[in-house]
Short mmCIF file of the C-alpha atoms (twelve columns), coordinates in Angstrom:
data_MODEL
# 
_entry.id   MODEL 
# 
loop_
_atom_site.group_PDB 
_atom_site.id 
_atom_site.type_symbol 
_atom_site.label_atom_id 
_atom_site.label_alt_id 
_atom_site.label_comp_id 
_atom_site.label_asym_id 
_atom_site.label_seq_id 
_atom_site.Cartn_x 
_atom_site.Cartn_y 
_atom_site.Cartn_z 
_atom_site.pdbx_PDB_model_num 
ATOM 1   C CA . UNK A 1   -123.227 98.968  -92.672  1 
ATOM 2   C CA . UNK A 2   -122.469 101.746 -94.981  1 
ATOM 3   C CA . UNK A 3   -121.781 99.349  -98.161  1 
ATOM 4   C CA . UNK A 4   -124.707 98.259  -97.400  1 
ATOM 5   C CA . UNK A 5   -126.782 101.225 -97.998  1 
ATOM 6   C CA . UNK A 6   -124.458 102.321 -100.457 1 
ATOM 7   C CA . UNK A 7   -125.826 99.046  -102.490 1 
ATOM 8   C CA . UNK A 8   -129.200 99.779  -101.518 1 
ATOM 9   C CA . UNK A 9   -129.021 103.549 -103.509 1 
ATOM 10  C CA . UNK A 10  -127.078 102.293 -106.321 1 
ATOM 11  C CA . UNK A 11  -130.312 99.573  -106.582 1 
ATOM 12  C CA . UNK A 12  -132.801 102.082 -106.316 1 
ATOM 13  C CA . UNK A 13  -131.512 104.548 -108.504 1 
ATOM 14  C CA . UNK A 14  -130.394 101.720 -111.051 1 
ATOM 15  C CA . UNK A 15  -134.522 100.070 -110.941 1 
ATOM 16  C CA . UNK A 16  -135.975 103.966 -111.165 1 
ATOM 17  C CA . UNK A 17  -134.054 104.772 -113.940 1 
ATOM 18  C CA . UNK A 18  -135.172 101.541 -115.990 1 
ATOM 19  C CA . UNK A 19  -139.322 102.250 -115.201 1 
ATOM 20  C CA . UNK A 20  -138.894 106.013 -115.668 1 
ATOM 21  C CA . UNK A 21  -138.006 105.635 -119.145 1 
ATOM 22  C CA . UNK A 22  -140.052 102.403 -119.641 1 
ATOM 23  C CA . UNK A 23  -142.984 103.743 -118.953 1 
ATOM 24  C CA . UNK A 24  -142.509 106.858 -121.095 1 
ATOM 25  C CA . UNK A 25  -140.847 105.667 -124.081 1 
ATOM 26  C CA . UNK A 26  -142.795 101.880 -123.676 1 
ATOM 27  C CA . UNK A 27  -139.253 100.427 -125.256 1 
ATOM 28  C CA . UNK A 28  -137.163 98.102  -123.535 1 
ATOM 29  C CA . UNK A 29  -133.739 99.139  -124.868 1 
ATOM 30  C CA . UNK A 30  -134.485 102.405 -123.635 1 
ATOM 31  C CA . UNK A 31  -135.759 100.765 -120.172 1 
ATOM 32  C CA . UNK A 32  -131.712 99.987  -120.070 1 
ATOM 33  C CA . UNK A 33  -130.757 103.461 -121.066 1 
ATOM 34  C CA . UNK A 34  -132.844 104.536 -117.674 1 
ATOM 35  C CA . UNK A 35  -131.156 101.454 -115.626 1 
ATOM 36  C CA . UNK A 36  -127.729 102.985 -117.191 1 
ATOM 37  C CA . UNK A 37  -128.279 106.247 -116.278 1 
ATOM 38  C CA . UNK A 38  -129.792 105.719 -112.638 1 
ATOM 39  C CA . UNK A 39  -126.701 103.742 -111.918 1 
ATOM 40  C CA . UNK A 40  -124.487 106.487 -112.827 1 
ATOM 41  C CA . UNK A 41  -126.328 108.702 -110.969 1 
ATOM 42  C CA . UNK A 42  -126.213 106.855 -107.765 1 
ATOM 43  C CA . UNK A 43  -122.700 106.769 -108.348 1 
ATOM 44  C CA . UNK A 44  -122.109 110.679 -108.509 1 
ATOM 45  C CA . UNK A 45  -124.493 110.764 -105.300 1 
ATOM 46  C CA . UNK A 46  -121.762 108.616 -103.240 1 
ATOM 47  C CA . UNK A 47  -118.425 110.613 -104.851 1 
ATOM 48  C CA . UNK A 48  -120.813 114.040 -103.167 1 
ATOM 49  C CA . UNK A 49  -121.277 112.023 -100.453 1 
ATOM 50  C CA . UNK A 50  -117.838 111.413 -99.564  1 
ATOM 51  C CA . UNK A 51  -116.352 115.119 -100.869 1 
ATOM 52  C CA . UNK A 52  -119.627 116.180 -98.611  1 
ATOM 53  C CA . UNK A 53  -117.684 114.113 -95.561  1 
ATOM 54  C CA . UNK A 54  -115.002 116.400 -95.684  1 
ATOM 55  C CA . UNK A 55  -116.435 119.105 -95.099  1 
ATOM 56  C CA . UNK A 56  -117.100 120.724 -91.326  1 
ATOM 57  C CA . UNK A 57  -120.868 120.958 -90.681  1 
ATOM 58  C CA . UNK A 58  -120.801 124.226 -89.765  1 
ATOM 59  C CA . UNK A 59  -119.908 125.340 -93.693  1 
ATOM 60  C CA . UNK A 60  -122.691 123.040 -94.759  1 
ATOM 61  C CA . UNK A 61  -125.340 124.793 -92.628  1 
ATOM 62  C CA . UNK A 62  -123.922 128.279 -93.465  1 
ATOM 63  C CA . UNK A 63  -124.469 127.700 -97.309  1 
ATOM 64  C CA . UNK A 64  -127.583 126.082 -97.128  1 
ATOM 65  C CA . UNK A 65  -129.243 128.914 -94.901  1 
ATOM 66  C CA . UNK A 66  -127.303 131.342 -97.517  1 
ATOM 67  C CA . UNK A 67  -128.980 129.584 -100.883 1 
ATOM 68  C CA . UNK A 68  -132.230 129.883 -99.231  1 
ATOM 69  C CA . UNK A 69  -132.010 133.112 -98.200  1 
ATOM 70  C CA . UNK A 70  -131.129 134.312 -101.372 1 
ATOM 71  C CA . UNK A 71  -133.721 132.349 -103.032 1 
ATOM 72  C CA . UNK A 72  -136.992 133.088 -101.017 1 
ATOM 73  C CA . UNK A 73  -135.460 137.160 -101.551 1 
ATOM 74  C CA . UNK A 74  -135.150 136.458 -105.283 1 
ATOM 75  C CA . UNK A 75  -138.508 134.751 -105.695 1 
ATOM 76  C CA . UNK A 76  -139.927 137.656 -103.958 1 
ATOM 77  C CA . UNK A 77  -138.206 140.156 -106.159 1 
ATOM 78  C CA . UNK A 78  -139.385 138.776 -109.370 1 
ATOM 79  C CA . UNK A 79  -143.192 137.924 -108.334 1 
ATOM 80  C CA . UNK A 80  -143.734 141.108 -106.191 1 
ATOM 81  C CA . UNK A 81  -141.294 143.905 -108.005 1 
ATOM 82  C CA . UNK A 82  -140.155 142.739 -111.288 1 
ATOM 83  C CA . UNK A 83  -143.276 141.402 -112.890 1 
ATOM 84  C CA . UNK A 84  -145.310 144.621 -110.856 1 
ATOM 85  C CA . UNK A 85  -143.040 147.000 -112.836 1 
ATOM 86  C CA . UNK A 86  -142.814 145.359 -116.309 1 
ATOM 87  C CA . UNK A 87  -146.428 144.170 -116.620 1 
ATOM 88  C CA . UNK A 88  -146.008 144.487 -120.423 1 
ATOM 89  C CA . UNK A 89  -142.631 142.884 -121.181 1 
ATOM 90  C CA . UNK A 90  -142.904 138.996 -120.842 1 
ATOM 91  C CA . UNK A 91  -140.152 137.070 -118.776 1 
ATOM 92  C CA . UNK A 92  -138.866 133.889 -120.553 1 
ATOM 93  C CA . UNK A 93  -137.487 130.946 -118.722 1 
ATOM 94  C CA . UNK A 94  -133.946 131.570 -119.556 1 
ATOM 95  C CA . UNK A 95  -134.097 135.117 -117.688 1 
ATOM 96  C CA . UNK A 96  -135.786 132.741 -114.692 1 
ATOM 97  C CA . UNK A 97  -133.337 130.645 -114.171 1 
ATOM 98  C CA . UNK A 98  -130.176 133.486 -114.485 1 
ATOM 99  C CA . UNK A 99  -131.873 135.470 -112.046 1 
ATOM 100 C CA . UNK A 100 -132.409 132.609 -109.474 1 
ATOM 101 C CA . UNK A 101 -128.774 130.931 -110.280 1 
ATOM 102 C CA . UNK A 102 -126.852 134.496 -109.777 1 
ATOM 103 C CA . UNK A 103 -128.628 135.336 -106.277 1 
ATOM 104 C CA . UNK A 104 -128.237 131.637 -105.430 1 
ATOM 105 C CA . UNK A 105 -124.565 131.577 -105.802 1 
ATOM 106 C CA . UNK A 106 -123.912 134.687 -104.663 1 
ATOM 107 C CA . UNK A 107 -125.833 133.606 -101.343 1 
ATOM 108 C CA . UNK A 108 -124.219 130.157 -101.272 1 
ATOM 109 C CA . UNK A 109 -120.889 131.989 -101.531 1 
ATOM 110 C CA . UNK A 110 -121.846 134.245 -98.832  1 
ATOM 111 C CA . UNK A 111 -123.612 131.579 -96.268  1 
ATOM 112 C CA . UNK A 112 -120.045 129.766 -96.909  1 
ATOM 113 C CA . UNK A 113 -117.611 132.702 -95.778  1 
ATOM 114 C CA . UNK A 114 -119.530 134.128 -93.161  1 
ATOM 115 C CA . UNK A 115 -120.156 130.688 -91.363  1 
ATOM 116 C CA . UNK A 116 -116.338 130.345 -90.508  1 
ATOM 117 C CA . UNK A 117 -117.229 133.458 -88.088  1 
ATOM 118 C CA . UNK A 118 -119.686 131.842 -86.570  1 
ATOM 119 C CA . UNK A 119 -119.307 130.456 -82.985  1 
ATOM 120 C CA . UNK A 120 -121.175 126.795 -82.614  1 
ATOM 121 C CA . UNK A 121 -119.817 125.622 -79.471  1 
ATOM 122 C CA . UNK A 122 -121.660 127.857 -77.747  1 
ATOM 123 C CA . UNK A 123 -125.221 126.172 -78.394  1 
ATOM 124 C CA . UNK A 124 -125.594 122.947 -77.194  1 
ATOM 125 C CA . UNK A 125 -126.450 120.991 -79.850  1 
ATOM 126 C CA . UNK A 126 -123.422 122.129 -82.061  1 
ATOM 127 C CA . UNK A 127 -121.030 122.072 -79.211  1 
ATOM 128 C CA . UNK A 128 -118.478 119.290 -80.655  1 
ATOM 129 C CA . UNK A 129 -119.207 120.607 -84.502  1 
ATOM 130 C CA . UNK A 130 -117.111 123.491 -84.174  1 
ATOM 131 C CA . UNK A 131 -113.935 122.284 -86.007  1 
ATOM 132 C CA . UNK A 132 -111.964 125.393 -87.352  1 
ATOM 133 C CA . UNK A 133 -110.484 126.573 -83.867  1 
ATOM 134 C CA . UNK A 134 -106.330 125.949 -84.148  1 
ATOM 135 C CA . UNK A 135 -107.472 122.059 -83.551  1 
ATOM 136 C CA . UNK A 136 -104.508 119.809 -82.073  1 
ATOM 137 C CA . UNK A 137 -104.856 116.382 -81.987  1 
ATOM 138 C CA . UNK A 138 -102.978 114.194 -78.504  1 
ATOM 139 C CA . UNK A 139 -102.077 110.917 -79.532  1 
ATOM 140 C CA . UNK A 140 -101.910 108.204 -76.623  1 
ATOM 141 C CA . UNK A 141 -97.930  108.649 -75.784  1 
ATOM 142 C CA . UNK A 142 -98.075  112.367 -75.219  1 
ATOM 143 C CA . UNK A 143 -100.944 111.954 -72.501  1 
ATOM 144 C CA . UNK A 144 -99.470  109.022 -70.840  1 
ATOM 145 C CA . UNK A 145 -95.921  111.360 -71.259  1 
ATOM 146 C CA . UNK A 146 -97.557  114.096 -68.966  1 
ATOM 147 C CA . UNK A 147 -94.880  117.074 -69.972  1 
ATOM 148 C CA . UNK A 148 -97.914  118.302 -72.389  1 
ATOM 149 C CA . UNK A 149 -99.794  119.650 -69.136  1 
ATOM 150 C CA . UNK A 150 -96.921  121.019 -67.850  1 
ATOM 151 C CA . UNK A 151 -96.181  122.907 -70.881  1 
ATOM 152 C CA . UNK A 152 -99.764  123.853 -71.296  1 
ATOM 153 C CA . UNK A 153 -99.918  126.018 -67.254  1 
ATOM 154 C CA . UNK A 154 -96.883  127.825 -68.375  1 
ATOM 155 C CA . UNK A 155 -99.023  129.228 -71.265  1 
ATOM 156 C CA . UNK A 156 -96.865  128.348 -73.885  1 
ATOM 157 C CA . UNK A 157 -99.838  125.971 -75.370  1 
ATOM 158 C CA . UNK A 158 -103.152 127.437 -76.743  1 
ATOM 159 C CA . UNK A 159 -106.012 126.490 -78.671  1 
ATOM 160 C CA . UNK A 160 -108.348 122.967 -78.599  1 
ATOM 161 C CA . UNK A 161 -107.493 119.970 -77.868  1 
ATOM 162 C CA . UNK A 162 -108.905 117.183 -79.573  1 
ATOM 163 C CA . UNK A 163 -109.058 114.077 -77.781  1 
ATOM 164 C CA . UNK A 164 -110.465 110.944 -80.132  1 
ATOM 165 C CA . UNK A 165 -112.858 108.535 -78.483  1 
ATOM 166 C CA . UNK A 166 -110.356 105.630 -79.800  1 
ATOM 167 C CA . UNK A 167 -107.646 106.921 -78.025  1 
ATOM 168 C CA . UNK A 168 -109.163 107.202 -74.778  1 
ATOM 169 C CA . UNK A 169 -110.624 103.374 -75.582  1 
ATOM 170 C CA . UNK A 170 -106.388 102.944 -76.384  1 
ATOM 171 C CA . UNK A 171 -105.674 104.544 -72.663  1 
ATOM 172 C CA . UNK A 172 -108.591 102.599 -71.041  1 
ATOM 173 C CA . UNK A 173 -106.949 99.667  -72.330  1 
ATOM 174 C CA . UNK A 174 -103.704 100.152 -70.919  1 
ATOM 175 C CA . UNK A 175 -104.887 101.346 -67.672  1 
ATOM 176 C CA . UNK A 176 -106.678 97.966  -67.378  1 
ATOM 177 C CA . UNK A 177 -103.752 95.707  -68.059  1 
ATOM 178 C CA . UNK A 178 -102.249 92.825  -66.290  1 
ATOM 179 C CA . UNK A 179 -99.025  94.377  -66.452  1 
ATOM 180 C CA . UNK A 180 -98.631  96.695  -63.506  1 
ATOM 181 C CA . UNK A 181 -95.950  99.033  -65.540  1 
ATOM 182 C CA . UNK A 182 -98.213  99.387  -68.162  1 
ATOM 183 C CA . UNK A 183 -101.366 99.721  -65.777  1 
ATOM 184 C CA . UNK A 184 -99.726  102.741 -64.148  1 
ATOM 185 C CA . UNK A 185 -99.076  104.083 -67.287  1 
ATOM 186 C CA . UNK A 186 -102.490 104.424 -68.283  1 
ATOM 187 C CA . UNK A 187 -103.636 105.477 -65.165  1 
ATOM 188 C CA . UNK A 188 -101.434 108.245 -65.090  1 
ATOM 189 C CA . UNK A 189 -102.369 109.473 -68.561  1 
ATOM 190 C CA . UNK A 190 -106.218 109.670 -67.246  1 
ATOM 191 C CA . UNK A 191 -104.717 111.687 -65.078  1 
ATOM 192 C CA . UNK A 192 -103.155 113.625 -67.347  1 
ATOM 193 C CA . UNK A 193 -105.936 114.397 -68.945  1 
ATOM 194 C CA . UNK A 194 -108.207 115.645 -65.801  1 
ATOM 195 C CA . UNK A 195 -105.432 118.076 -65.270  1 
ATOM 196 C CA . UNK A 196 -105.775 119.554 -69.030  1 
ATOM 197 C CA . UNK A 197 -109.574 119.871 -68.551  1 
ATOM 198 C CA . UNK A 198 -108.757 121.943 -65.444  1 
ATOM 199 C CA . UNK A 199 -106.309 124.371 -67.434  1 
ATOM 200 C CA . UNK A 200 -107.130 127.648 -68.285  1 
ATOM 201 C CA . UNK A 201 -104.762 128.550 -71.522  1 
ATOM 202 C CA . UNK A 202 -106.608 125.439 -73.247  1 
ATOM 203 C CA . UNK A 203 -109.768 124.049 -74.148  1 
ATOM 204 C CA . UNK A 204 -110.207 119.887 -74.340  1 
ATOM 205 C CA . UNK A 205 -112.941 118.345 -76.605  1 
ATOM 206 C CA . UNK A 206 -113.577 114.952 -76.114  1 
ATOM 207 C CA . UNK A 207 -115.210 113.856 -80.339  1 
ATOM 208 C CA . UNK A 208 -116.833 110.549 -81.429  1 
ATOM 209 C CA . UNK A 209 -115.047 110.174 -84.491  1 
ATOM 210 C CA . UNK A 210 -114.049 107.267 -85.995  1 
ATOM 211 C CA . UNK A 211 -113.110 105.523 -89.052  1 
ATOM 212 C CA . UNK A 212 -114.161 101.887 -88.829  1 
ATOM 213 C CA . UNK A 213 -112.171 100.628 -92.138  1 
ATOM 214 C CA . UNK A 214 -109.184 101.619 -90.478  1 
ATOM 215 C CA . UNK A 215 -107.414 99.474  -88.179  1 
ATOM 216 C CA . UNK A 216 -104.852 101.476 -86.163  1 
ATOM 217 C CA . UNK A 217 -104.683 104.100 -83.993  1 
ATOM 218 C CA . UNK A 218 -102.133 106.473 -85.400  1 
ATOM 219 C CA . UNK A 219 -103.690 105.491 -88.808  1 
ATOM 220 C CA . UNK A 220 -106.971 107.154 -87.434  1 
ATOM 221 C CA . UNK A 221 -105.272 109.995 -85.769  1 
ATOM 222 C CA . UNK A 222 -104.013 110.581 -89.319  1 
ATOM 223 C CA . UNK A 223 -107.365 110.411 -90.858  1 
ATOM 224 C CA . UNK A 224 -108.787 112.666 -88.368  1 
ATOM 225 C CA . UNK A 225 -106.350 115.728 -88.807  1 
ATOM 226 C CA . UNK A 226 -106.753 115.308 -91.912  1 
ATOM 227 C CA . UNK A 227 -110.293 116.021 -92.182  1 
ATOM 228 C CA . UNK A 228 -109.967 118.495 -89.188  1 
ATOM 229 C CA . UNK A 229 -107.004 120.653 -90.606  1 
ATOM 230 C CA . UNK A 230 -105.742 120.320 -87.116  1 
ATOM 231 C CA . UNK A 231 -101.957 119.342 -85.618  1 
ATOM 232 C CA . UNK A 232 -100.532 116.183 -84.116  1 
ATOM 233 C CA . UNK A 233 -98.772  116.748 -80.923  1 
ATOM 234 C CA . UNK A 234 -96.888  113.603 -80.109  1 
ATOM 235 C CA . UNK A 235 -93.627  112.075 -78.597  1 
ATOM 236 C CA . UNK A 236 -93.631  109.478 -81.278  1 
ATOM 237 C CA . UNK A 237 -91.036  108.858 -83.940  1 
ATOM 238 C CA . UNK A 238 -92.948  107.048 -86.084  1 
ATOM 239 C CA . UNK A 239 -95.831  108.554 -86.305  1 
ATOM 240 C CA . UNK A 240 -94.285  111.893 -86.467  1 
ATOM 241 C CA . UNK A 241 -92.434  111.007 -89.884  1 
ATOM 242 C CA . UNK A 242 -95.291  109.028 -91.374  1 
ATOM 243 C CA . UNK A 243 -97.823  112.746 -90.226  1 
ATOM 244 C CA . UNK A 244 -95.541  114.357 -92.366  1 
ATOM 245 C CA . UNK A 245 -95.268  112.449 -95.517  1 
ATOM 246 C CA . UNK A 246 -98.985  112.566 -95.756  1 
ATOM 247 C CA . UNK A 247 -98.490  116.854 -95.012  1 
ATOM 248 C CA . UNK A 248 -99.872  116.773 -91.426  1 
ATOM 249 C CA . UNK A 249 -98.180  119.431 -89.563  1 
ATOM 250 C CA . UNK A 250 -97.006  117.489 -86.384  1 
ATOM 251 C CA . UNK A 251 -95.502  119.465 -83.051  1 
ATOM 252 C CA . UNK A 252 -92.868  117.077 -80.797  1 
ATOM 253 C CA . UNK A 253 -92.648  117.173 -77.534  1 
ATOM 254 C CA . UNK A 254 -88.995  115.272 -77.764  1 
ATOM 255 C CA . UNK A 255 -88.355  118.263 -79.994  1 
ATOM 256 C CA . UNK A 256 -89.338  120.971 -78.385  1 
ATOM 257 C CA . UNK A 257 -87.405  119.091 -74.954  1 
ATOM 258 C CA . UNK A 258 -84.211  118.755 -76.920  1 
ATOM 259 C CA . UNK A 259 -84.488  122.744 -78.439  1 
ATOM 260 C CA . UNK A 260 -85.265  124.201 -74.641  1 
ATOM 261 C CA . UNK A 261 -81.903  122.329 -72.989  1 
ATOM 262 C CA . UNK A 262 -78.964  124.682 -72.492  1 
ATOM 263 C CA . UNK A 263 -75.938  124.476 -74.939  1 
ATOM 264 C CA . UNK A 264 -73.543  121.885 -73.790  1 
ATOM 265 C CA . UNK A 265 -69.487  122.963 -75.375  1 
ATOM 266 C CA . UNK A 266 -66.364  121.162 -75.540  1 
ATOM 267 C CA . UNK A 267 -64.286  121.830 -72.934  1 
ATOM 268 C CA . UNK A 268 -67.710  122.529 -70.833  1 
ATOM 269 C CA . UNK A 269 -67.480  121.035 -66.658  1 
ATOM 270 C CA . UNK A 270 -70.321  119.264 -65.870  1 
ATOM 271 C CA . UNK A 271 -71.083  116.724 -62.891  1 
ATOM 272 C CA . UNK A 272 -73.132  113.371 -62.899  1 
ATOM 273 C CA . UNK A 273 -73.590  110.503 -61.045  1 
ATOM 274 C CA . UNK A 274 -72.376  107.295 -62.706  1 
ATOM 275 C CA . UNK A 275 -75.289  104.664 -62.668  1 
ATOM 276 C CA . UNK A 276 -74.112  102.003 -65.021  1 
ATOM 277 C CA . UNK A 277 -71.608  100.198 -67.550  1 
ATOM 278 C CA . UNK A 278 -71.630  101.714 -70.933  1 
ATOM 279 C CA . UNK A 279 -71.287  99.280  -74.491  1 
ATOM 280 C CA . UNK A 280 -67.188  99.928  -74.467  1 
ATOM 281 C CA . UNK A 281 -64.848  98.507  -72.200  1 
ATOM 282 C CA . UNK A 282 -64.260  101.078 -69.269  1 
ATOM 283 C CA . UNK A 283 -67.449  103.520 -69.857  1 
ATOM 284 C CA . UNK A 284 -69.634  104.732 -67.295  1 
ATOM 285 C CA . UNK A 285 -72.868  105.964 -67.832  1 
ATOM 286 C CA . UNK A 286 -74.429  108.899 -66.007  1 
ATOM 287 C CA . UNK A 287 -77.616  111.205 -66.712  1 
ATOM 288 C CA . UNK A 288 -78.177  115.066 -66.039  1 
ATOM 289 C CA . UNK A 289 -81.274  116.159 -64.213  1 
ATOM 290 C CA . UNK A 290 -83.090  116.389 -67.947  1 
ATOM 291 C CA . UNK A 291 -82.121  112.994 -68.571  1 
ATOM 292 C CA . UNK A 292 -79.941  113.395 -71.400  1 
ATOM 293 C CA . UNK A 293 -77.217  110.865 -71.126  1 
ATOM 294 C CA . UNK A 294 -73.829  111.247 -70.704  1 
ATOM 295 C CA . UNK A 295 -70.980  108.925 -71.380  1 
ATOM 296 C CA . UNK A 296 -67.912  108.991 -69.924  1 
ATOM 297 C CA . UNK A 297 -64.676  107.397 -70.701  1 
ATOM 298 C CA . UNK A 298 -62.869  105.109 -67.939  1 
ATOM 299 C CA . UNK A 299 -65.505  105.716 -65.366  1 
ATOM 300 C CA . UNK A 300 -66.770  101.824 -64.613  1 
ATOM 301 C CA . UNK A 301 -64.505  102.684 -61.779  1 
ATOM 302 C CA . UNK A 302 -66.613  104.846 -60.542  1 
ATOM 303 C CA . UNK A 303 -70.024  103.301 -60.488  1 
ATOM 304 C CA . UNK A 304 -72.341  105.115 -58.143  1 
ATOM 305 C CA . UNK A 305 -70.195  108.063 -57.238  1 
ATOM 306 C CA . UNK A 306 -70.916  111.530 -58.202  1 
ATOM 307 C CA . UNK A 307 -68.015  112.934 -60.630  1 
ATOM 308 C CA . UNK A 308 -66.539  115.286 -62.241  1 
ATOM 309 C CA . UNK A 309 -66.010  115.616 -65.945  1 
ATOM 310 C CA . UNK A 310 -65.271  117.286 -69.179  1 
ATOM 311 C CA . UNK A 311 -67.418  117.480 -72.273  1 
ATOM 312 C CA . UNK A 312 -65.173  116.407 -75.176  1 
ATOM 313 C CA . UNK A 313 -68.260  115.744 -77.629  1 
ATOM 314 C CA . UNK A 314 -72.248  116.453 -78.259  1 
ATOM 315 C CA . UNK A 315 -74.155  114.231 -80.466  1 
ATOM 316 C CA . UNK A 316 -77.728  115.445 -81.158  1 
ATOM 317 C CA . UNK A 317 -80.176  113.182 -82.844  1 
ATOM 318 C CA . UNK A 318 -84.179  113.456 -83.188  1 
ATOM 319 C CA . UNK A 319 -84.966  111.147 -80.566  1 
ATOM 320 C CA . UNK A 320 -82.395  113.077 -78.082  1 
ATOM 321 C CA . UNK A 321 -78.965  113.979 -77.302  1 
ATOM 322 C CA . UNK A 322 -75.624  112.253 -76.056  1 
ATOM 323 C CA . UNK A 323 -72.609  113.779 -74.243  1 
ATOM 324 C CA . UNK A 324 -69.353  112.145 -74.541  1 
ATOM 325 C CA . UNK A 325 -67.183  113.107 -71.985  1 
ATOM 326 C CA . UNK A 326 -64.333  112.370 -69.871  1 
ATOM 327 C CA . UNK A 327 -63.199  112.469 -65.727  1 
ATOM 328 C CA . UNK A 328 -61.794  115.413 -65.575  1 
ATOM 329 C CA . UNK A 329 -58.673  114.500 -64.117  1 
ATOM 330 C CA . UNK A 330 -57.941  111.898 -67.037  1 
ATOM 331 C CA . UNK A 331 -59.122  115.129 -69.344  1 
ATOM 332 C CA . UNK A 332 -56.232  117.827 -67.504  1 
ATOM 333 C CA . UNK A 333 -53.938  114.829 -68.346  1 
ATOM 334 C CA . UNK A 334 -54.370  115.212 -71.290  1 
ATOM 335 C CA . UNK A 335 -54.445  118.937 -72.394  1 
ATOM 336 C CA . UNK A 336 -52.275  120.588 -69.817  1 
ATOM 337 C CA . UNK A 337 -49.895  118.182 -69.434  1 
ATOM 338 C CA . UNK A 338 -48.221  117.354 -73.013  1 
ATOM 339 C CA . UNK A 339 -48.059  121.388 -72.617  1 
ATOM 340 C CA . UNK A 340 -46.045  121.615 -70.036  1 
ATOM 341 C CA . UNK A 341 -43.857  118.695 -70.902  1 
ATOM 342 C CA . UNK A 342 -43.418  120.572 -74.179  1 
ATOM 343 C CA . UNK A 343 -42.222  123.840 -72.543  1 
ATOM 344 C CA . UNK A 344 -39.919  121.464 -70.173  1 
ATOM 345 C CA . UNK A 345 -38.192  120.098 -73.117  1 
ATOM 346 C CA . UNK A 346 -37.911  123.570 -75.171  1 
ATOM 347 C CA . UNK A 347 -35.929  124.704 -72.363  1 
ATOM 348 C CA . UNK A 348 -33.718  121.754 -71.995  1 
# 
């Protein structure tokens, strides 16, 4: 739809061009200096157009009132005052248009600056226009994820939420799926989201913005912090490394997870539960109450029976951390035990 009236200006302005100057010069080469020129000038209206896009609403409206401000006070300066007071001294065109361009850019500038201070959202009309309040963007796996509302009544979490209509289509789809894993999934994250309407620390603003030429969802989420100057909040790996190549400030909740668990140390006594095989002969997997996993050495053994053990390792990565550790009798074994054989055989 919108190359389509794109095509319709560039015709226009391309056919008013040619009669323009056909009619005033009568001369058909210069009817194709007017075609020329009206096709150029279509094409500058569509580059403003799209720099025009980029801009929040609320700036446009604030320079607009400021340019006419300052133009209806300017044209009443110079008909009422000016010409009152210098009756005699004539006022050329070139004086005109300085006087009208200086107030007018000195009101545009004006209109401009003060408009950030202006709060839309409380009219009506304006209420989802109001784009310049610490804007962060929820992508699909943080709502169905559900720690974002839990960090949010702590008070930890502030500003507006910006929820996309395509990624509530996204969750609608996946709370209407056959699969019943992926049903519940999207059910919860509706849920989700009724409990971050209900909080107090944060505001949620459902938008209609799209970007039809662009395909996927993350994609779009891209496009629309972008134009926003807002934050991603997201659980995603991907699209937390592809948000920042393109500069997009992004906030993980895997992140910000991984920095709040305590310090695990070597040597550290911890107890799990083992729950399955690991990939090496002998391991036993187990899980603390965060769900970081830990691996233990020669626990298959043990398989379903809460144990005892001793970190001997951390490995932290960006999608989560790993303990390596071992039972702790195997680890006693193996520390206090060469050290006592040692003393045994400095005294023989």
């Amino acid at each position: 739809m919108d190359i389509f009236v794109q095509i319709i200006l560039l015709t226009v302005t391309t056919l008013t061009g040619y009669f323009i100057l056909k009619e005033l010069l009568l001369s058909g080469i210069w009817a194709l200096v007017g075609a020329t020129c009206g096709l150029i000038l279509g094409y500058a209206i569509l580059k403003v157009e799209q720099k025009l896009r980029d801009i929040s609403l609320k700036i446009i409206l604030g320079s607009l009132i400021g340019v006419f401000v300052s133009l209806f006070v300017a044209n009443l300066f110079v008909s009422q005052l000016l010409l009152a007071l210098i009756k005699d001294i004539p006022i050329t065109l070139p004086i005109y248009i300085l006087f009208y361009f200086v107030l007018g850019y000195l009101g545009f500038v004006i209109g401009k600056e003060k408009s950030k201070t202006i709060d839309l959202s409380k009219i009506p009309l304006f209420d989802k226009l109001d784009e310049n309040q610490d804007v962060k963007l929820l992508d699909t796996s943080t709502i169905i994820d559900g720690r974002i509302a839990d960090i949010c009544e702590t008070g930890f979490m502030q500003g507006t939420f910006v929820i996309p209509q395509f990624v509530l289509y996204e969750m609608q789809h996946i709370a209407d799926h056959q699969d019943p894993v992926r049903r519940t999934r999207g059910r919860r994250g509706l849920d989700v989201l009724h409990r971050l309407q209900k909080q107090t620390f944060v505001r949620v603003k459902i938008v209609d913005y799209d970007f039809p030429k662009l395909k996927d969802v993350d994609t779009k989420l891209i496009a629309l912090a972008k134009r926003l100057g807002g934050k991603i909040i997201t659980n995603d790996y991907n699209l937390n490394k592809v948000a920042e190549l393109q500069g997009i400030e992004v906030l993980n909740i895997n992140q910000l997870a991984a920095s709040m668990r305590p310090a695990m140390l070597p040597g550290e006594q911890i107890s799990t539960k083992i729950l399955r095989e690991g990939k090496e002969y002998g391991q036993g997997i187990g899980y603390l109450d965060d769900g970081t996993m830990v691996v233990v050495d020669d626990a298959k053994k043990n398989l379903g029976k809460s144990v005892d053990v001793v970190v001997t390792s951390v490995l932290q990565t960006t999608s989560g951390r790993m303990i390596f550790a071992k039972l702790k009798e195997q680890a006693e074994k193996d520390f206090i035990f060469p050290d006592e054989y040692q003393i045994e055989e400095q005294a023989r």
